[in-house]
C-alpha positions in Angstrom: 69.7 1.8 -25.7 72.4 4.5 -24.1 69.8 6.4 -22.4 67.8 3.1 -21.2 71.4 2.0 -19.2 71.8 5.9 -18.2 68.5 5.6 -16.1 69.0 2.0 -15.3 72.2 3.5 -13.9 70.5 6.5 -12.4 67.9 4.4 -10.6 70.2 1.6 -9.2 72.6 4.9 -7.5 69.5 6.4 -6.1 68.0 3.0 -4.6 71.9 2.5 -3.1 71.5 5.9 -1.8 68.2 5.1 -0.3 69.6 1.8 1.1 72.7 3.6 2.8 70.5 6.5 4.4 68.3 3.5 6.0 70.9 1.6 7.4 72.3 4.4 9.5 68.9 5.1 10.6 68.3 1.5 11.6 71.7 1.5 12.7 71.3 4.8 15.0 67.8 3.3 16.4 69.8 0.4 17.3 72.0 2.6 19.6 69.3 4.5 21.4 67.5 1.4 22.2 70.2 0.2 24.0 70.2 3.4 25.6 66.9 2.7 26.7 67.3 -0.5 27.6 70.3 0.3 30.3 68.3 3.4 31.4 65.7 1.3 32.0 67.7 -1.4 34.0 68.7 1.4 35.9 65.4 2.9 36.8 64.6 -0.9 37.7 66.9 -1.3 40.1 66.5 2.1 41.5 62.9 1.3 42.1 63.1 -2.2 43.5 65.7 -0.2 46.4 63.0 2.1 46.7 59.9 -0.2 47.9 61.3 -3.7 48.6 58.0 -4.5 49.5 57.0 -5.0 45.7 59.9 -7.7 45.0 59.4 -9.3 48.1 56.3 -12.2 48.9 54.0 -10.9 52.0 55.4 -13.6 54.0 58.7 -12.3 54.3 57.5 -8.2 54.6 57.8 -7.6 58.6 54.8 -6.6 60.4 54.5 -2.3 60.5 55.8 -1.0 63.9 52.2 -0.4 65.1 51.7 -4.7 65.6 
């Protein structure tokens, strides 16, 4: 009976172990996607500066120079 609790025992520390070593990796994939979503937001901005053109309906874009 002794031995059957020991592994109970052994089994429920390992599966805790497990548990902890996931939930800094969820917690760490957490923080890099918000990395990536404000690097992104960034890059997003920085493109819309770039070619108004795309945000912009062709009604509003003004004729080239050449018209």
């Amino acid at each position: 009976m002794e031995e059957r609790i020991n592994e109970l025992e052994l089994r429920y520390m390992q599966q805790e172990h497990t548990i902890q070593e996931l939930n800094d990796i969820v917690c760490h994939q957490e923080l890099v996607l918000e990395q990536l979503r404000r690097d992104f937001e960034i890059l997003k901005e920085q493109f819309l500066m770039m070619s108004p053109s795309v945000s912009r309906d062709t009604s509003q874009e003004e004729p080239p120079p050449h018209y």
